[in-house]
C-alpha positions in Angstrom: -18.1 170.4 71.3 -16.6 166.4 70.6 -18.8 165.2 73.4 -22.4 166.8 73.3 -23.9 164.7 76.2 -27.0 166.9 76.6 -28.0 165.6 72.8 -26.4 162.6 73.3 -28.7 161.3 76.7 -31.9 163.5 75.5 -34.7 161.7 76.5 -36.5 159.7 73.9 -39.6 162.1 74.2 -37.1 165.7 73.5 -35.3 164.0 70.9 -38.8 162.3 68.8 -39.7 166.3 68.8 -36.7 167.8 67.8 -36.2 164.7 64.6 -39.9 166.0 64.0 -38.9 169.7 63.7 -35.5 168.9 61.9 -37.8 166.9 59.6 -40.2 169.9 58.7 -37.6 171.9 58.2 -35.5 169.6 55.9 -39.0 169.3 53.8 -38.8 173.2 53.3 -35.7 173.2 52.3 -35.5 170.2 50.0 -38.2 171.3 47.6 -35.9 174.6 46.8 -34.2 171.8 44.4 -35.3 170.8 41.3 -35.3 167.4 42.3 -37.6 167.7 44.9 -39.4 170.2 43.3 -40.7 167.5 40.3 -40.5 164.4 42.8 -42.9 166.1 45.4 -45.1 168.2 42.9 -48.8 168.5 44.5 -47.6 167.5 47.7 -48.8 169.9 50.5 -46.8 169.4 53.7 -45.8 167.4 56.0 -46.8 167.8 59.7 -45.8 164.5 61.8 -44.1 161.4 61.4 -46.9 159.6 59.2 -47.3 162.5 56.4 -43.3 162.2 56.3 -43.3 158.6 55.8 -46.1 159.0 53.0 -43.4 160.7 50.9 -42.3 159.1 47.7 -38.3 157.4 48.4 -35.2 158.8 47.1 -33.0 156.7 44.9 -29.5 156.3 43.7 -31.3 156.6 40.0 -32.9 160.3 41.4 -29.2 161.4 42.8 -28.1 160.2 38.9 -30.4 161.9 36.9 -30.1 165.4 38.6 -26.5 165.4 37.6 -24.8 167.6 38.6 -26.4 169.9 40.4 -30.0 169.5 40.2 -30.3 168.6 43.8 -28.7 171.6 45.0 -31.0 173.7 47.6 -28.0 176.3 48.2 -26.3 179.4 45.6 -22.8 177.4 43.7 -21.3 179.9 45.7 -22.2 178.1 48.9 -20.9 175.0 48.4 -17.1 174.8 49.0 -16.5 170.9 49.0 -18.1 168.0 46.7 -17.5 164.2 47.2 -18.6 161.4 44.8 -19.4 157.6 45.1 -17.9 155.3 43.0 -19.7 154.1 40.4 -19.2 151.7 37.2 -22.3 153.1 34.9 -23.6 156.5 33.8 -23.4 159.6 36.2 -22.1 159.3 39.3 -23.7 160.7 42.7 -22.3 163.9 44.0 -23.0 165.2 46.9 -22.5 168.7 47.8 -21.0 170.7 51.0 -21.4 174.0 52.3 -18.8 175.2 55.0 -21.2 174.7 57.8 -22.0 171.0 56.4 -18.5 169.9 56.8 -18.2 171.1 60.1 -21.3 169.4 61.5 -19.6 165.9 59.7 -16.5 166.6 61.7 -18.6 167.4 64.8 -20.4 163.7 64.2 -16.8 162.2 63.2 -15.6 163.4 66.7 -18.2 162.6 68.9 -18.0 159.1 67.5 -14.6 158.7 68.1 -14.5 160.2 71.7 -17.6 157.7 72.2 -15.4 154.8 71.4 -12.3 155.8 73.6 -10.2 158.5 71.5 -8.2 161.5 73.3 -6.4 164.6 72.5 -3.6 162.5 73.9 -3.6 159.4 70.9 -1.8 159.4 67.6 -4.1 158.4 64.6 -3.0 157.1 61.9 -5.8 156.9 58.8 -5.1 154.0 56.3 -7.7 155.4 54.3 -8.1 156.6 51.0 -8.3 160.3 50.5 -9.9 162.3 47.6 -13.5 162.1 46.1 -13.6 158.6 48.5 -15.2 160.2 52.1 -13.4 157.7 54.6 -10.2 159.4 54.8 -10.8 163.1 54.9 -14.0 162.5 57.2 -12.0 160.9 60.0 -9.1 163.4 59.6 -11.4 166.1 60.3 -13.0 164.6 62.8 -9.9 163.2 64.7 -8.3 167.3 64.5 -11.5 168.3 65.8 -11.0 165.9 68.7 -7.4 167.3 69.0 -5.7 164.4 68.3 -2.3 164.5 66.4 -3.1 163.0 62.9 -0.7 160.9 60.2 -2.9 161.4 56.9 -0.9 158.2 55.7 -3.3 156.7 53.6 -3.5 153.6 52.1 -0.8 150.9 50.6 2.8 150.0 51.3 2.2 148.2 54.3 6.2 148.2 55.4 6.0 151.5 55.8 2.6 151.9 57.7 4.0 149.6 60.4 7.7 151.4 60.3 5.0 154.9 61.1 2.9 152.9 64.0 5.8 151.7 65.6 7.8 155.3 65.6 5.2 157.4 65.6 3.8 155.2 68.5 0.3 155.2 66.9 -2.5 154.5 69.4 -5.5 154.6 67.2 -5.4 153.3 63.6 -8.6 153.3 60.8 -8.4 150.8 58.5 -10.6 148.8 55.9 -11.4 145.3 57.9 -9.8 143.4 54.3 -6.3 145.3 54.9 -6.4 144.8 58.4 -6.1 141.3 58.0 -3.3 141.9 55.2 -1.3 144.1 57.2 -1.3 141.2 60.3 0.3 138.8 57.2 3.0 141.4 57.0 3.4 142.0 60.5 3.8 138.0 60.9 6.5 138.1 57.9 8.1 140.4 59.3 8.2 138.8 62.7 6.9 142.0 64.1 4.2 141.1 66.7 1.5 144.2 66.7 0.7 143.5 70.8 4.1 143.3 71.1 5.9 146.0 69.1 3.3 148.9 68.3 1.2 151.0 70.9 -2.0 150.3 69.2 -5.3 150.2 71.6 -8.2 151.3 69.5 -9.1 150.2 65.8 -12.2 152.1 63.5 -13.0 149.7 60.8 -15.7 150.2 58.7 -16.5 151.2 54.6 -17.0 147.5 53.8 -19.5 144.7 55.4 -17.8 142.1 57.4 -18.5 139.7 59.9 -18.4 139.7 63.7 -16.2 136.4 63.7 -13.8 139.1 61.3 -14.2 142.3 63.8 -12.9 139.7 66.8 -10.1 138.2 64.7 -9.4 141.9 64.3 -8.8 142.6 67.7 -7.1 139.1 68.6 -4.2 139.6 66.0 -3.6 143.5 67.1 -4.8 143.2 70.9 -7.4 145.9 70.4 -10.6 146.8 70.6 -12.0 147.4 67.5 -15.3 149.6 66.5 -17.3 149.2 63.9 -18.4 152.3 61.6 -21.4 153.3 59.4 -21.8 155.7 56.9 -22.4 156.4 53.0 -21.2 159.2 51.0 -25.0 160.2 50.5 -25.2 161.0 54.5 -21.8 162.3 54.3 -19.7 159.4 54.7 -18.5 157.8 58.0 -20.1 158.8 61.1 -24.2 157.9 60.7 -23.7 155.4 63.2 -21.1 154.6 65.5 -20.3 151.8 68.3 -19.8 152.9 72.0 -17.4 151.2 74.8 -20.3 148.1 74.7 -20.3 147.1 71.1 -23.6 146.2 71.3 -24.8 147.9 67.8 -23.9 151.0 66.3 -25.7 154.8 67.4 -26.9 156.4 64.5 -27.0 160.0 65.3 -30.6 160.5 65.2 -30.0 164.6 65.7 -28.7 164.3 62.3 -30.2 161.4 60.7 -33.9 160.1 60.5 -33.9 156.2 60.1 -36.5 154.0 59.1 -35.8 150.1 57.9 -38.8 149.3 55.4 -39.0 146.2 53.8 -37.4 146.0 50.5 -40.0 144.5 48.5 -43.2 146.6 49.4 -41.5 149.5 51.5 -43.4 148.9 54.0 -41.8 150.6 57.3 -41.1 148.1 59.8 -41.0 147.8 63.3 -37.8 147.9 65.9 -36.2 144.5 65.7 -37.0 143.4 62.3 -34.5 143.1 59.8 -34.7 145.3 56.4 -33.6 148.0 54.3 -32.5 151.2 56.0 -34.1 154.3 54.7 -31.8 157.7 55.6 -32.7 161.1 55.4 -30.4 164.1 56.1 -31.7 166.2 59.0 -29.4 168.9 59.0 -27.5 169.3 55.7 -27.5 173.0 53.9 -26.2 172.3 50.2 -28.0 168.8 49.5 -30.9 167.4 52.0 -31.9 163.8 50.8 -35.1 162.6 51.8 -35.9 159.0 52.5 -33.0 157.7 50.4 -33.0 153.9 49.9 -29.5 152.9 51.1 -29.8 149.3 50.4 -28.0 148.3 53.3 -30.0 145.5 55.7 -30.1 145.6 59.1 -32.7 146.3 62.0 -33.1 148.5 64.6 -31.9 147.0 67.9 -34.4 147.1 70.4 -34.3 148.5 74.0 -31.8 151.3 74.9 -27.7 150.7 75.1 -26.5 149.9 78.5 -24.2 153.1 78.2 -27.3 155.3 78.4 -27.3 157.2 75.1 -30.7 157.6 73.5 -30.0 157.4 70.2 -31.7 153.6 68.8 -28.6 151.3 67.8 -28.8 149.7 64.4 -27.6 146.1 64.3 -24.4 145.2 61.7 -24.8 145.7 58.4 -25.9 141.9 57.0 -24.9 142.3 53.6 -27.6 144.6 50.9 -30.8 144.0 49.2 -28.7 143.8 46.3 -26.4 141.3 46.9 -27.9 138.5 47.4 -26.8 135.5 45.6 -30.0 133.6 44.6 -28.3 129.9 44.5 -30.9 127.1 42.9 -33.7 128.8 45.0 -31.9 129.6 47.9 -31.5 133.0 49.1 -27.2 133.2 50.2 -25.3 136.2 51.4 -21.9 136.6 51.1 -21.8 137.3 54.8 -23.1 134.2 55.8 -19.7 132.6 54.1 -17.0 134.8 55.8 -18.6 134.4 59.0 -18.4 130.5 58.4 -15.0 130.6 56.9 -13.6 133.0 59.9 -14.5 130.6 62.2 -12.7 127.5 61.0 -9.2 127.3 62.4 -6.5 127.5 59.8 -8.4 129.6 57.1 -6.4 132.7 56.0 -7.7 135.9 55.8 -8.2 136.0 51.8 -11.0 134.1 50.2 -13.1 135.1 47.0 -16.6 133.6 46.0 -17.3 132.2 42.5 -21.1 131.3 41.0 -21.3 130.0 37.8 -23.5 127.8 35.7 -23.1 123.8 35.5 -25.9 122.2 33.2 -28.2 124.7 34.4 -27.7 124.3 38.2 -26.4 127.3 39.7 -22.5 126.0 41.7 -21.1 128.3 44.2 -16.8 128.0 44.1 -15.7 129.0 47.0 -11.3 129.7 47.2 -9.8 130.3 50.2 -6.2 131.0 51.2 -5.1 128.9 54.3 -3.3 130.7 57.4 0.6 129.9 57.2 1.4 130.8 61.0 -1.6 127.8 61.8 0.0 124.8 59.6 3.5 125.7 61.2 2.2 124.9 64.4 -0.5 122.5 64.2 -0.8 119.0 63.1 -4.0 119.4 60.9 -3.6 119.0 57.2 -5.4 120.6 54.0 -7.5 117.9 53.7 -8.8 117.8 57.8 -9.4 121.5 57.1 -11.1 121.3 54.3 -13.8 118.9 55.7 -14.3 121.0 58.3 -15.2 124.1 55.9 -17.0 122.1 53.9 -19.8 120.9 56.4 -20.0 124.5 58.4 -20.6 125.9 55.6 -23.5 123.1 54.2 -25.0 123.6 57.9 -24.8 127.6 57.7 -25.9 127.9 53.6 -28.3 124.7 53.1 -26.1 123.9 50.0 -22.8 122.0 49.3 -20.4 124.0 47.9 -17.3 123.2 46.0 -14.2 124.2 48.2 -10.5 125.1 47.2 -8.2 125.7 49.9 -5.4 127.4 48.4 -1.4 128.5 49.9 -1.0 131.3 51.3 -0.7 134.3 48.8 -2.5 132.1 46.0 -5.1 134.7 45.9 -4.6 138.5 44.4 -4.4 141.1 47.2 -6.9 143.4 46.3 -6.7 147.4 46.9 -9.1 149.3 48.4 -13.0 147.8 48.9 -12.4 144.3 48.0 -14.5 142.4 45.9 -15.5 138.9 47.3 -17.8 137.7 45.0 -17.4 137.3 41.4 -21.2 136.1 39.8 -19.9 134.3 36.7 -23.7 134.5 35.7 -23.0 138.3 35.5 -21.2 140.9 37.1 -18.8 141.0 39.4 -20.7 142.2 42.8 
């Protein structure tokens, strides 16, 4: 069932117990892999909430090493799907799927999506990559589960994804927040207007971190409402955590999923409200239970319960990871912190990349960003006006003075897929 409002409005007290048998059981299960078996070695059980939390933390280094299927806790036989996450060094993670698995994801992808507004009656269109990537297939199953007629369209040639929304009449579209402001450039040079000429009400955007000032500029360009999604390809994929009709902070499915956000120095566990790491462990999963795992992802636990009445604790936007931070001459930056500014001035385009690099041994942050074409037409500001304007948000928001470039519009390459927006000229790109 898409809508399971009897799990969905437990009481906090029912659902504390049933995470706390769900977590027992996970603990028997996981040490039938050799994983767990070496990482939990002398460890004798685990009987509440503070034994569990004892346990040692599951890494993206652990999922690496037991390549390929050291973590496995079911028969080969079993498992009938495997994704993978990217990755650009040594083994990549792969997480395994029996049948029941990947119908408990599509359960979690529907219930999401009915949460947020979707109907047997839309027509969703999923400008997502399919393949070892989760985002695509995890939404497809979930919308057919819902009933919903799906076009598995996937990403690229934006022409033709607005020729398919506007005869196919699509209501409900899942897109990368990066192409969604692409695809509004080509809407605008094609003179269509998406309120206008398409049907679309309801936007999923999610698989990369962006800001709320992006999520609204979202929904202002295609006159929707637009939900933000959570998930990794170690939980699955999408569908940890979901936003209801408030958008006040995203569910995660607590049924399915224990969280804890620790702090990512000591790994301390922290208390609701405070903002840190979130720590993930699979309640439910046959072929691959991961305990505890590190996601590297910051953001808090949002106080108090949702005004829509669901029990499951909200956790707050995703603020950028532990392991992204730009350390500028002392000063602890995150990229997020410089597309919220950016979004905010008027006449910035949607397309911007962040440069650090070395200048007699001060650390200089270069930021480039494309300036919005349909804004110069009909306004009398002028590069330079702009450019002042970005210049001191972005001094009040960072503490430091950055060097701007305001480019023309299509100055900047139009990256594919997860863009990246920061390239670290000390190192790697990030």
């Amino acid at each position: 069932m898409f809508w399971e409002k009897e799990i969905e409005y437990l009481n906090r007290e029912d659902l504390d117990n049933l995470i706390l048998i769900r977590i027992k059981d996970v603990w028997e299960r996981c040490k039938r892999s050799d994983l767990y078996k070496k990482k939990y070695a002398g460890i004798e059980g685990v009987h509440n909430f503070d034994d569990f939390r004892r346990l040692p933390f599951t890494t993206k280094q652990d999922l690496r090493d037991s390549f390929p299927y050291g973590d496995l806790t079911v028969n080969l036989d079993d498992v009938v799907r495997m994704h993978s996450s990217s990755g650009t060094t040594g083994n990549p993670t792969v997480i395994f799927h029996t049948k029941n698995d990947l119908n408990e994801w599509s359960n979690l992808l529907a219930r999401s999506m009915y949460m947020a507004g979707v109907r047997k009656s839309d027509i969703f269109q999923n400008i997502m990559g399919y393949g070892l990537f989760t985002g695509g297939l995890g939404f497809h199953y979930g919308a057919e589960k819902l009933g919903t007629m799906v076009i598995p369209i996937a990403t690229g040639n934006s022409k033709r994804q607005i020729w398919f929304m506007q005869q196919m009449k699509t209501t409900v579209v899942h897109f990368l927040p990066s192409y969604a402001l692409r695809l509004a450039m080509v809407f605008d040079e094609e003179n269509i207007d998406p309120k206008r000429d398409t049907n679309l009400r309801i936007g999923m955007i999610g698989a990369e971190p962006h800001s709320e000032e992006t999520r609204r500029k979202i929904e202002s360009l295609y006159g929707i409402k637009a939900f933000n999604s959570y998930g990794l390809s170690e939980m699955n994929g999408p569908g940890v955590a979901f936003e209801c009709e408030y958008q006040s902070g995203m569910h995660l499915w607590e049924d399915n999923y224990y969280m804890e956000i620790v702090d990512p120095e000591s790994g301390e566990v922290l208390p609701d409200g405070e903002w840190g790491e979130l720590v993930l462990t699979t309640l439910k999963r046959e072929a691959m239970p991961i305990v505890r795992y590190r996601t590297r992802d910051l953001t808090r636990i949002i106080p108090g319960q949702c005004k829509c009445g669901r029990t499951h604790r909200r956790i707050d936007r995703i603020k950028g990871r532990s392991d992204d931070m730009l350390i500028i001459n002392g000063v602890n930056i995150f990229p997020m912190q410089i597309e919220k500014t950016l979004m905010q001035v008027d006449g910035i385009g949607t397309n911007y990349v962040i440069e650090v690099k070395k200048d007699k041994f001060l650390d200089k942050i270069n930021i480039k960003a494309e300036l919005d074409s349909a804004f110069l037409k009909n306004n009398k500001s002028s590069p330079d006006m702009i450019k002042c304007k970005v210049m001191e948000c972005l001094k009040s928001e960072l503490g430091v003075n950055p060097i701007v470039d305001l480019l023309d519009p299509g100055s900047l390459p139009d990256q594919q897929g997860k863009v990246n927006r920061v390239v670290d000229l000390r190192g790697d790109v990030i």
